[in-house]
N, CA, C and O of each residue as an XYZ file, in Angstrom:
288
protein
N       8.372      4.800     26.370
C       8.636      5.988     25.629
C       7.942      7.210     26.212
O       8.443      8.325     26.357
N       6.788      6.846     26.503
C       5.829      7.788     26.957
C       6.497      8.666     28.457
O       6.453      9.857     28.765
N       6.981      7.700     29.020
C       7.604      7.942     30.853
C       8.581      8.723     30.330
O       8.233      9.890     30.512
N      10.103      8.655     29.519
C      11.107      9.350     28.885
C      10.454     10.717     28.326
O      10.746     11.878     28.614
N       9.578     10.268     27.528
C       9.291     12.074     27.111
C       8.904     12.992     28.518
O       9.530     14.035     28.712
N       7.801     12.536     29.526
C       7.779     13.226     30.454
C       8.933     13.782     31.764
O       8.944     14.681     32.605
N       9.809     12.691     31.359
C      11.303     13.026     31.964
C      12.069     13.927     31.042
O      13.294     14.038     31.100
N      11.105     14.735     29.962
C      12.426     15.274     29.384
C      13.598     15.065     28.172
O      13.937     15.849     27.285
N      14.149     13.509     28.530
C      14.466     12.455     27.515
C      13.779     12.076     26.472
O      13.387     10.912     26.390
N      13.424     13.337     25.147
C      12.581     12.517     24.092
C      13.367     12.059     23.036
O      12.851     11.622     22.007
N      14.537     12.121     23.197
C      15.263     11.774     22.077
C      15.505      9.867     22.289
O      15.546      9.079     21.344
N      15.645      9.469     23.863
C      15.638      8.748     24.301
C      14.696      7.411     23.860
O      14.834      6.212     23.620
N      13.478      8.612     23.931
C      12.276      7.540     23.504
C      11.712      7.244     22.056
O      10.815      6.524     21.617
N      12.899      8.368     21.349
C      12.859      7.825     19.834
C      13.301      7.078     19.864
O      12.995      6.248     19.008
N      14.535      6.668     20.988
C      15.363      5.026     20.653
C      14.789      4.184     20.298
O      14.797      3.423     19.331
N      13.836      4.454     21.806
C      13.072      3.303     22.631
C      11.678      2.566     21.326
O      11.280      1.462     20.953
N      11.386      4.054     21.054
C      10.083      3.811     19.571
C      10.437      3.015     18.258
O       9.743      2.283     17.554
N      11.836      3.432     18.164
C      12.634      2.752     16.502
C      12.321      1.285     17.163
O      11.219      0.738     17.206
N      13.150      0.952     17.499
C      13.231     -0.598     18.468
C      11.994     -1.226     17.977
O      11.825     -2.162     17.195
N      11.014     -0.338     18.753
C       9.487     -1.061     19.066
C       8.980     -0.833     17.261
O       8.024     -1.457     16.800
N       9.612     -0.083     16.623
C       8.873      0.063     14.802
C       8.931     -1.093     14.228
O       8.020     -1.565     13.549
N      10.526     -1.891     14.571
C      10.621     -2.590     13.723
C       9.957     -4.209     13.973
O       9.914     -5.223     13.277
N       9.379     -3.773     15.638
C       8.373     -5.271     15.646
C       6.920     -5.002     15.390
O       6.260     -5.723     14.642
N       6.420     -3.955     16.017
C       5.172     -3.710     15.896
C       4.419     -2.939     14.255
O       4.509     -1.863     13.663
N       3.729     -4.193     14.072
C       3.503     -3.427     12.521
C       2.415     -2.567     12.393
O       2.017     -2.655     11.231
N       1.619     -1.630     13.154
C       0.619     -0.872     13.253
C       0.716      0.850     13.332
O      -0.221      1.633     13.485
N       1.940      1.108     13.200
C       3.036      2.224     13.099
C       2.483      3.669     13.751
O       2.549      4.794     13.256
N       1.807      3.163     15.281
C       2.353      3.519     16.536
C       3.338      4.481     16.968
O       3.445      5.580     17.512
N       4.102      3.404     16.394
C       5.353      4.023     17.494
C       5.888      4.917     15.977
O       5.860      6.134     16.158
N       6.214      4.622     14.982
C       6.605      6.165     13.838
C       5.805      7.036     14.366
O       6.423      8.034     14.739
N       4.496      7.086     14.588
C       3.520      8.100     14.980
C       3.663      8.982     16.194
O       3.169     10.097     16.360
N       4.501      8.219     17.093
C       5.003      8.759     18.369
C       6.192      9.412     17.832
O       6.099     10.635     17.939
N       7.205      9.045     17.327
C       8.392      9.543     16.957
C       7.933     10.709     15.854
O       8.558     11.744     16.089
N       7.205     10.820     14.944
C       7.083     12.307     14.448
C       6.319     13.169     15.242
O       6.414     14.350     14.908
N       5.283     12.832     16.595
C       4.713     13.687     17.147
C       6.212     14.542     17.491
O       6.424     15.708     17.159
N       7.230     13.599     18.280
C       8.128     14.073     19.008
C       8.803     15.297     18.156
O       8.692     16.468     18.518
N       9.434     14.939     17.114
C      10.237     16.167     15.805
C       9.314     16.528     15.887
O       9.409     17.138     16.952
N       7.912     16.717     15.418
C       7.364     18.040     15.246
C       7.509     18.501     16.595
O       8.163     19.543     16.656
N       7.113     18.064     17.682
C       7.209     19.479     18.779
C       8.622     19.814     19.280
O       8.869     20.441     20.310
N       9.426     19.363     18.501
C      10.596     20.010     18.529
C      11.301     21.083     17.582
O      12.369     21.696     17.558
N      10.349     21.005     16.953
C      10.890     21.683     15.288
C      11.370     21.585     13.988
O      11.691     22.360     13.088
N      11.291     19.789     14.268
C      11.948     19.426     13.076
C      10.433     18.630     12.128
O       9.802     17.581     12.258
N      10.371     19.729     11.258
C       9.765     19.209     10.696
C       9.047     18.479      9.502
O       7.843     18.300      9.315
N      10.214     18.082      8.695
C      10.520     17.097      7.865
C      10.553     16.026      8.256
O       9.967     15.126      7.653
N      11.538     15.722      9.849
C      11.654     14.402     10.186
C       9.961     13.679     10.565
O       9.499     12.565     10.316
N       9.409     14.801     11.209
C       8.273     14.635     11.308
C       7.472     13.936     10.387
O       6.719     13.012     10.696
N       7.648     14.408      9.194
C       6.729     14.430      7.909
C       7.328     12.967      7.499
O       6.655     12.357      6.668
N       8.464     12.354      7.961
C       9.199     11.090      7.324
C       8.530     10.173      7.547
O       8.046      9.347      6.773
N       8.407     10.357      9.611
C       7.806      9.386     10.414
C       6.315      9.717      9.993
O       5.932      8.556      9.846
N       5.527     10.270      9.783
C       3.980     10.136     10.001
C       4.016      9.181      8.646
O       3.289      8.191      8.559
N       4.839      9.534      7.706
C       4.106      8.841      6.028
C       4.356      7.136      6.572
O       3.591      6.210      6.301
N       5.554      7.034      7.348
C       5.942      5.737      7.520
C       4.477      5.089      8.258
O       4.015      3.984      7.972
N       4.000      5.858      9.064
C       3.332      5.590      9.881
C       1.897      5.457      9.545
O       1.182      4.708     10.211
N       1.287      6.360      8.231
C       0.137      6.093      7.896
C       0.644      4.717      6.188
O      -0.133      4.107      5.452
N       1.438      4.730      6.187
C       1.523      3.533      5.110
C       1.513      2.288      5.751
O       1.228      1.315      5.052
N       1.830      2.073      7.239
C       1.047      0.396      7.760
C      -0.160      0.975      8.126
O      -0.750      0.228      8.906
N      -0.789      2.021      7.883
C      -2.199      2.162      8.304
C      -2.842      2.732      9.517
O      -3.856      2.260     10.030
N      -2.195      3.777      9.948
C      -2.659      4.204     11.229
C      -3.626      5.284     10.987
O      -3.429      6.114     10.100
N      -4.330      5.298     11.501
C      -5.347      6.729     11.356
C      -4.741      7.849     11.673
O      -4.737      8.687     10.771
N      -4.278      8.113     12.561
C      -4.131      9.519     13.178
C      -2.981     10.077     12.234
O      -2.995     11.174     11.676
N      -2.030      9.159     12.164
C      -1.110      9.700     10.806
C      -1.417     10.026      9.551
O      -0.686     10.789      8.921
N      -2.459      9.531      9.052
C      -3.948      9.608      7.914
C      -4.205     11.105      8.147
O      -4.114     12.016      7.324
N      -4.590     11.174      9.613
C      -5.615     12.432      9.159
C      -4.492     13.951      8.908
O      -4.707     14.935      8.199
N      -3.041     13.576      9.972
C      -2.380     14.706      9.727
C      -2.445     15.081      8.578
O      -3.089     16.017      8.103
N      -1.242     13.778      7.717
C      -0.871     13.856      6.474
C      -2.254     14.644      5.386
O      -2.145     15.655      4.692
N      -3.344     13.858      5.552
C      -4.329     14.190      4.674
C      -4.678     16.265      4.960
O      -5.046     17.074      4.108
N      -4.394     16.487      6.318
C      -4.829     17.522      6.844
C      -3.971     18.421      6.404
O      -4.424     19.490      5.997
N      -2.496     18.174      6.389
C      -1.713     19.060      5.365
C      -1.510     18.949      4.164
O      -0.793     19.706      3.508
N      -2.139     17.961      3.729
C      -2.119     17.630      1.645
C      -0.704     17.456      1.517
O      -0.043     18.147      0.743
N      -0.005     16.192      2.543
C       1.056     15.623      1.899
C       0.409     13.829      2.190
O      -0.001     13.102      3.095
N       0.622     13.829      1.057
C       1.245     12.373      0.106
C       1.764     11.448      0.663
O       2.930     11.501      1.054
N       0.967     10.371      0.818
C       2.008      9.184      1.559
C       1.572      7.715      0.655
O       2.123      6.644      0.913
């Protein structure tokens, strides 16, 4: 996913991230996929993927969410 975003292809590596969501339960890869919408502008989708992402427990999705006082 990581190689695709630097090619440009980040929509690509949302594929590539969904794929990897639904095995890896440490939610990673949601965390990668809302970095991506937010630096694109979308930022709801953003806000979809981080909650997904701090509800199996990831920190860094923790601190956004907590950092903008949304709710997960």
């Amino acid at each position: 996913g990581v190689t695709l975003v630097d090619l440009g292809k980040w929509q690509e590596a949302v594929e590539v991230w969904s794929k990897g969501a639904a095995i890896q339960k440490d939610g990673s890869y949601e965390y990668n996929i809302g970095i991506q919408y937010a630096n694109h502008g979308n930022i709801d989708l953003a806000k979809e993927w981080y909650i997904k992402s701090a509800r199996k427990g990831y920190s860094f999705a923790k601190e956004i969410l907590d950092k903008n006082g949304v709710p997960y």
